[in-house]
N, C-alpha and C positions, 0 to 999 in steps of 0.2 A: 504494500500500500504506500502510495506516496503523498504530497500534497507541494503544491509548488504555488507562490504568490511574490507578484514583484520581485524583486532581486534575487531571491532565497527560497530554496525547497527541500522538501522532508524527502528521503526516499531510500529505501534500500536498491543498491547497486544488482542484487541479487534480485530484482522485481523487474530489471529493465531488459534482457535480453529472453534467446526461447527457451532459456532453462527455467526461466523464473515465471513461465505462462504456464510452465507443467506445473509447479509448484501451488500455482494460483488455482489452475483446473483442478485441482486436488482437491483444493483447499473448497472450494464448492461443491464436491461431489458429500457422499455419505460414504461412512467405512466399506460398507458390502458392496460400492458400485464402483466396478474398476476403469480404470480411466481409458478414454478413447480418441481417436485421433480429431477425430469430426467437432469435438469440443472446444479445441480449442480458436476455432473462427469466432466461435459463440462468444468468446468469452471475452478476447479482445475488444472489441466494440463497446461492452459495459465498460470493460474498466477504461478505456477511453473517454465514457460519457462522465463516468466519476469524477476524472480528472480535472475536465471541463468545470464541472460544477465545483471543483474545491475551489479552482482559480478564483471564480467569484465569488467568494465565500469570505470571512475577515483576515488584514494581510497579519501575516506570523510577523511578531518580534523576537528576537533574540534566539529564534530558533539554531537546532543544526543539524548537521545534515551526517548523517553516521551511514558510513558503507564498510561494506562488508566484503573485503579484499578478494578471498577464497573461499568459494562454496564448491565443497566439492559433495558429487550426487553419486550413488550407487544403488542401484539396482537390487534389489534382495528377495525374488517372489520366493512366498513360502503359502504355501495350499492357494498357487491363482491371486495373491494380493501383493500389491507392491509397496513398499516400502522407502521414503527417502531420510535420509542425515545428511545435516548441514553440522561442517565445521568451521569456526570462524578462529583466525589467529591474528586480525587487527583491525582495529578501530581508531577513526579518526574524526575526528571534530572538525568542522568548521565555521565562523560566524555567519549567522543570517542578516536580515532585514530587521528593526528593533521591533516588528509585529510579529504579536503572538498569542493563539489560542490559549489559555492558561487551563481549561478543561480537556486540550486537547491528546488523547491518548491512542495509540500504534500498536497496533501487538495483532502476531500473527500466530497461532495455535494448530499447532498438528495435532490429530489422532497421538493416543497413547502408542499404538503401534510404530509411528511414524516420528517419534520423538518430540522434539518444540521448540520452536524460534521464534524468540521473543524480543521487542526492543519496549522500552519505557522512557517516556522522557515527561517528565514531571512539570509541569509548568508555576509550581510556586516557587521555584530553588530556580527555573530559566529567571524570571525578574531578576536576582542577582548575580545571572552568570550560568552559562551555558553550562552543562552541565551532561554526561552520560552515565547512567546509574548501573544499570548493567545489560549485555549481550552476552546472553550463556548459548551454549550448548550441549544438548543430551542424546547421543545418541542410542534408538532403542533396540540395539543388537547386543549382546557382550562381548561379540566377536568386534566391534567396533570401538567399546570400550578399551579393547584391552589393547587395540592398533596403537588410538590417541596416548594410552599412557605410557605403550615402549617408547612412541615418537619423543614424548616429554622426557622420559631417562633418556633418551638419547643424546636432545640437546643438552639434559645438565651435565652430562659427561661428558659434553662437546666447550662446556665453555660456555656457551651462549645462554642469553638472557630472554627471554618469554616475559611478554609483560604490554603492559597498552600505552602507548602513546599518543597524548593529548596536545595539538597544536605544537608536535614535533617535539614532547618535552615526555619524557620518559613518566607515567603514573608510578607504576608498581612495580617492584621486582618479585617476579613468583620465586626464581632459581637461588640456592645458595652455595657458595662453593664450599667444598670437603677441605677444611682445614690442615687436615691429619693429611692428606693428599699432594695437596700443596708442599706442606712441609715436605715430605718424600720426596716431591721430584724435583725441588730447588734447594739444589746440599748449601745455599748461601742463607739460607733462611734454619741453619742446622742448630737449635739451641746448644750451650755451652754443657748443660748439664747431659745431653746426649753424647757426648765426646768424652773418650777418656780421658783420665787425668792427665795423665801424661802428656796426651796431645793438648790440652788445654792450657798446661803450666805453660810448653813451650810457644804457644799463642801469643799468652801474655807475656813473654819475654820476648816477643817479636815485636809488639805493638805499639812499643814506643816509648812514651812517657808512664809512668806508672800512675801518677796522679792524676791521668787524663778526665775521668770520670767525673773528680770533684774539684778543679781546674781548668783556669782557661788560659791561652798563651796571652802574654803582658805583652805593652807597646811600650814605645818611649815617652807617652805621657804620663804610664802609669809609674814608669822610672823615676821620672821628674816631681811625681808628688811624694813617692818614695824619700828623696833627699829634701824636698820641702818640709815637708813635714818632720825630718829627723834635724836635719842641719841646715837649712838655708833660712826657716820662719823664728825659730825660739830665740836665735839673738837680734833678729829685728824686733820683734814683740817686748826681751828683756827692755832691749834700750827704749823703745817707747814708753813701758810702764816706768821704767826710771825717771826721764826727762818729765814724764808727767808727774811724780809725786817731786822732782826738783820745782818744779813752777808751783805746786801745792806750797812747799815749801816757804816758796818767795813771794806768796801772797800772804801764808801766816806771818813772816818776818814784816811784810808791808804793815801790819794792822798793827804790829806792838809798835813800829819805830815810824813809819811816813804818817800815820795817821796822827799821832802824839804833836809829831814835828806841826804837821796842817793846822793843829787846833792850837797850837800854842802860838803860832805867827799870827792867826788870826786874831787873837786876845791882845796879843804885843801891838796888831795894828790898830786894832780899837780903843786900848788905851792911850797910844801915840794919838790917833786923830781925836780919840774923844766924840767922834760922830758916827751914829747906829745907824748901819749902811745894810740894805737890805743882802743877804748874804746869795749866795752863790749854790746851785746846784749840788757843787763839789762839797763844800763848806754843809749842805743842809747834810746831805750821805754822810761825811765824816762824825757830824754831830748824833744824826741816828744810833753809826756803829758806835759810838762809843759809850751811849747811852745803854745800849744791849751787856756790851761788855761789862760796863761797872752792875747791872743790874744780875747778868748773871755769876758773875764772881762773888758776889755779896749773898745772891741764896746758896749759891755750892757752900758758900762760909759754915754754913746752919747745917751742913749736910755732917754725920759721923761718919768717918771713912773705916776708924777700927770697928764701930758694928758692923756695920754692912759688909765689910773682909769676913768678920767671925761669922755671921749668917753666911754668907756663900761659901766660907772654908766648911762650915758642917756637911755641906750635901756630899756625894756620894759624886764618883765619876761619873756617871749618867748623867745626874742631874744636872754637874758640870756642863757638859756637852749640851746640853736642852737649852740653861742657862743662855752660854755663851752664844747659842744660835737664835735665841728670841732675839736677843740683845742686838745681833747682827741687823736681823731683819728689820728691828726698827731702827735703826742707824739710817737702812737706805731709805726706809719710807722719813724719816725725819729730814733728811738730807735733800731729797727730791721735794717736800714741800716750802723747807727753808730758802732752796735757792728760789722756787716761784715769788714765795712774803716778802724775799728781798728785792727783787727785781722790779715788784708792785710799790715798793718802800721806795728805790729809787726814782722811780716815775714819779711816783706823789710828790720827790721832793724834787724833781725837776720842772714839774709843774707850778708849785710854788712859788720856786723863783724867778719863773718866766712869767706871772698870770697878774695880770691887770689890778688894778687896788678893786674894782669891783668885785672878782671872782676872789678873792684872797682870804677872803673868810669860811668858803669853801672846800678853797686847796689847803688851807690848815686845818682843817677838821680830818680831812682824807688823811695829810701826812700823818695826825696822831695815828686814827686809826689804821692804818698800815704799821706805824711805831709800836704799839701798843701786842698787834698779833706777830710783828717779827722776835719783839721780848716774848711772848709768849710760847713762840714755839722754837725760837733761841733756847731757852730756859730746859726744856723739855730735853732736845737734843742732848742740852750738857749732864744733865743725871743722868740719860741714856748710854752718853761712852765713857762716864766716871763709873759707873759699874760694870760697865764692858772692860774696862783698865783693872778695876779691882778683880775680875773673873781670869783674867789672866796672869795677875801677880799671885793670884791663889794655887794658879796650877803651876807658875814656878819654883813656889816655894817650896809645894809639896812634895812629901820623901813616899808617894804611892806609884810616880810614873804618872801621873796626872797628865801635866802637859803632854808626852807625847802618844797619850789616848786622846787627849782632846784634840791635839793638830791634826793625828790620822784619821778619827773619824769627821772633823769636820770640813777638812781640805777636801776628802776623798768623796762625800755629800756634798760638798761644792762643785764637782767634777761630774757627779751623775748626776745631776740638776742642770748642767748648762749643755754638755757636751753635745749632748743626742737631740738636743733639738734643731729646729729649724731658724737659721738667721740668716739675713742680707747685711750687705755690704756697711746699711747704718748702724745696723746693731751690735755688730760686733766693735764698729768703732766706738760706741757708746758704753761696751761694756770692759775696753780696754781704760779709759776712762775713770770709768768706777774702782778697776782695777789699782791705778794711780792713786785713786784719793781714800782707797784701802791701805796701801801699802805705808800710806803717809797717818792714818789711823793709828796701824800698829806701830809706826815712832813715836807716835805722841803718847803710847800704853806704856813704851819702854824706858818711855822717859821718867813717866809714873813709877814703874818699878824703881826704876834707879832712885828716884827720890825717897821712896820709900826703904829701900835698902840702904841709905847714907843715915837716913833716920832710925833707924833699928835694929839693923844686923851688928853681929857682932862677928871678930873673928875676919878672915879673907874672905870675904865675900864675891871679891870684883873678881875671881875668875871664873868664877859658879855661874855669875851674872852675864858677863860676857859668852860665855858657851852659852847660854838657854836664848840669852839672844840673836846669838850668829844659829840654831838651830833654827829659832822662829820665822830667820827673814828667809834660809835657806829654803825651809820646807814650801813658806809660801809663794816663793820663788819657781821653786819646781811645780808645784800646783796650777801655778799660771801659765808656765808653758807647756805643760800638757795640757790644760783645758784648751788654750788658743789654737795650739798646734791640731788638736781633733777636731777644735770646730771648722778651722781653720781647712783641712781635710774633707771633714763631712759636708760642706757645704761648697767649694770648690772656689774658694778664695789664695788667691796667688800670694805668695811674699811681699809681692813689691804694694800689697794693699796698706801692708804697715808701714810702708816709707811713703808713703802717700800720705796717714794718718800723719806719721812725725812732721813730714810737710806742712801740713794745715797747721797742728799745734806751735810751730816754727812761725805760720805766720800771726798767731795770737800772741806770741811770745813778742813779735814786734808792733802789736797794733795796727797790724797791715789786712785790708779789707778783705776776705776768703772770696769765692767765685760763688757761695751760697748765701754769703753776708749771714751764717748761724755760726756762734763760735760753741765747738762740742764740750769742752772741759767746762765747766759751769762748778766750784767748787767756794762756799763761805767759811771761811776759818774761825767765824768766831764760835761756832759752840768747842773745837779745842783750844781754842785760847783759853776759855773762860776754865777749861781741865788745866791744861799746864799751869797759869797763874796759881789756881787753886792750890794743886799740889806742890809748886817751889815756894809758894810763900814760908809754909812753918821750915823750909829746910833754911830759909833765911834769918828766919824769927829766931834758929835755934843757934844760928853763932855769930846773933849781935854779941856785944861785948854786953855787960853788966854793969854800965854806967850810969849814973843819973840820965833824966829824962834830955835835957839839951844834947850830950853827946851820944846818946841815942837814935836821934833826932839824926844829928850829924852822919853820924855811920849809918842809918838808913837811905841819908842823900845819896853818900858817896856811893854803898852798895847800887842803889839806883842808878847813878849816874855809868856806873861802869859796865855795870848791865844793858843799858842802854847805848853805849858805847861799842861795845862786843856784838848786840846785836845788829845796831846800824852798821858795825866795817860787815857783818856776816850777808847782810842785804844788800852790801854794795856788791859783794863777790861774787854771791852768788845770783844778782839783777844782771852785772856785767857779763860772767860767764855766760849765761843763757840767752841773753840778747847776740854773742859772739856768736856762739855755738849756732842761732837759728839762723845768723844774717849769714855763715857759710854754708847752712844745708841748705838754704832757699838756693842762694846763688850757685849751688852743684848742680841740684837741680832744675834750673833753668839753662846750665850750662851743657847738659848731659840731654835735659830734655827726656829723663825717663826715670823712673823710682828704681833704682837698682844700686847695690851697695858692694 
């Protein structure tokens, strides 16, 4: 049966020639009446008129058109009746016209004797897509059965694949191949464990590398991070973290010695003119810091340093450790909100001195307020690393091995905490940085020990002291170039990142504008100021002389005076040197035109 409208038509291929008129005469007779020659004129003409009538009939969408490549017919009379099978071995699809009967249904039925050939094509599932659901065939011999299924072992012993193709694209695979077979007859496919040992061992002494498995061959980039990572990054990073806590350094020496000097010219010139001149930017800032500093040296005053030793000498190594690491932790968070209050502090008070006598009542309220929160969280910071100082003198002193349980576990949680994660190129310059103004922490702790060891040790002390402190800087020495050196690694940052880094801090060291106009080391010295004052004043108080109040007086001048003396040549030396030091690495580096050392 066919149907054919506009572009596209239904039809079995097997319905269009004279074998498919026998089929058809059949299919109109009844079982008992055997087919005859004379019928089939008859029969032609209907199904011609049929045709006719489908044309005009509603146009098919989305139909298709399924033929049936090989029909092949035999003959089988058994008691005077004939018998036909159809075998079918492909099916092919193709688009119609997008009309289509959606009730419309095809199907051709033999007698049980005669077997059955059948098509379906469903028309809810054509709306989304052409679709052939199934083309069987049965034939009703067993002698014909058993043809089709040698044919079928034959091909799967051939190799070949049986299966239906849809718009040229393979549906289904019926055939599977014999595994076990394959194997057999491809000796290259021969597992190991089938080969005897012996041939096996010598295999693998053939094969190569022995590591190959869990191994892959290196190139020469991966050479180059080899040596980067061992020898070419840890003394660029050393010298970075250095030159960084040196400029820590020379901004602490700036606050006890340039800022004294600022505020003491200015009082000389005010007394000299006698006329209250509205002050200066600079002049406002100096006056802040030094407001912070007198305010927090004065509450450290009130602070007991031997309880708070004997409270943290009680704990237990653990607790040690737990200690020491809160303490850390808030140091950064204290640090990162200090330098913001200051930075707000110095805008207030460059606002102030620039702003109109209208707004001025204003910008003095803001500058307290900025004044007011950078004492306050000035204040904070400085009991934060006066117990950080004392949590470390505790573990020097101790006769338990304290300190170097506390360096190993807490360097070694500093190293699984940074190394594995994920950083670019700014973070890690920021946390070189922090590195710096760490390293210049624990001089200010060791300077606390030493104060405290002039003050109460008894016996040789200074080589005890000297060893725990050449241990301290060592260990966190090594700490930092291994953290660097793996992030430095894991993330795929070159050496010459850190001479790039020393560059930019070189040009902060000269005041010279960076190409992102953000200077990275951001570092306020005054909450350890306000610790070291703290802790050398009683070392001083304790070898005044024992004189009446005026030559007390006096020897407190002088001690002052020389102090200040010592610190200011210490600020020139060390202002000069690293103003040296940048204006020749800048200048290499423009010379060379490349970060490399």
């Amino acid at each position: 049966m066919a149907s054919r409208s506009g572009g596209g038509k239904l039809s079995f291929d097997v319905l269009g020639g004279s074998e498919c008129d026998d089929v058809l005469a059949l299919l109109s007779r009844s079982n008992s009446d055997p087919p005859s020659p004379g019928e089939d004129a008859a029969v032609s003409p209907a199904r011609k008129k049929r045709k006719r009538r489908n044309r005009k009939a509603k146009t098919l969408r989305n139909s298709s058109v399924v033929s049936v490549t090989e029909i092949r017919k035999s003959d089988v009379t058994t008691n005077g009746d004939v018998s036909y099978s159809c075998t079918t071995s492909t099916v092919t699809e193709t688009a119609l016209a997008p009309d289509v009967d959606t009730g419309a249904v095809c199907s051709v039925i033999l007698p049980p004797q005669f077997g059955e050939l059948r098509q379906r094509n469903v028309g809810n599932a054509m709306s989304a897509g052409s679709s052939v659901d199934a083309v069987r065939e049965e034939s009703g011999s067993s002698r014909k059965e058993e043809k089709v299924k040698e044919e079928m072992a034959e091909n799967r012993s051939s190799g070949k694949e049986i299966g239906l193709e849809l718009n040229g694209r393979k549906l289904e695979k019926e055939g599977t191949l014999d595994w076990k077979k394959l194997m057999a007859e491809d000796p290259n496919y021969m597992l190991p464990v089938e080969k005897s040992p012996v041939k096996y061992f010598f295999d693998e002494l053939s094969a190569g590398n022995s590591l190959r498995s869990t191994t892959i061959l290196g190139n020469d980039k991966e050479r180059e991070r080899i040596y980067d990572t061992i020898f070419r990054l840890p003394w660029r990073c050393e010298l970075l973290i250095d030159i960084g806590s040196f400029v820590c350094f020379d901004s602490f020496l700036s606050l006890l010695t340039i800022m004294p000097s600022r505020m003491i010219m200015a009082l000389w010139r005010l007394l000299k003119t006698r006329q209250l001149q509205s002050p200066s930017s600079a002049e406002l800032s100096d006056f802040g810091c030094f407001i912070i500093l007198v305010s927090g040296v004065t509450l450290l005053q009130q602070a007991d340093i031997s309880l708070i030793y004997h409270m943290i000498r009680g704990q237990g190594i653990l607790k040690l450790y737990v200690v020491y690491n809160v303490l850390e932790v808030f140091d950064k968070l204290c640090q990162s909100l200090g330098s913001d209050v200051m930075q707000a502090l110095f805008h207030s008070a460059d606002g102030l001195a620039n702003c109109s006598p209208e707004n001025t009542q204003y910008w003095l309220w803001r500058f307290i307020a900025d004044e007011a929160l950078a004492i306050g969280s000035s204040i904070l910071h400085s009991f934060i690393l006066l117990a950080q100082a004392i949590t470390l003198s505790t573990c020097i002193v101790a006769h338990n091995n304290a300190l170097f349980a506390m360096l190993v576990s807490n360097n070694f949680a500093e190293i699984k905490s940074n190394v594995f994660k994920r950083y670019s190129k700014d973070n890690v310059h920021n946390l070189v940085h922090m590195d710096s103004i760490e390293r210049f922490h624990i001089s200010a702790f060791l300077v606390f020990v030493l104060a405290q060891n002039i003050l109460e040790a008894e016996g040789p002390w200074f080589v005890s002291f000297f060893s725990h402190a050449l241990t301290v800087f060592i260990c966190e020495m090594m700490i930092d170039i291994i953290k660097h050196s793996f992030i430095a690694k894991f993330n795929d940052i070159k050496p010459t990142a850190f001479s790039e880094f020393l560059e930019d801090l070189c040009n902060q060291t000269l005041n010279t504008q960076t190409e992102n106009g953000k200077r990275k080391l951001t570092f306020i010295p005054l909450a350890p100021a306000c610790v070291v004052i703290r802790v050398l004043q009683p070392v001083y108080a304790a070898h005044l002389p024992t004189h009446p109040l005026p030559w007390r007086i006096f020897w407190i001048m002088v001690l002052l005076a020389m102090t200040i003396v010592m610190l200011a040549s210490l600020k020139m030396m060390m202002g000069m040197g690293l103003k040296k030091h940048a204006n020749w690495y800048v200048k290499r580096c423009q010379t060379r035109k490349l970060h490399s050392d």
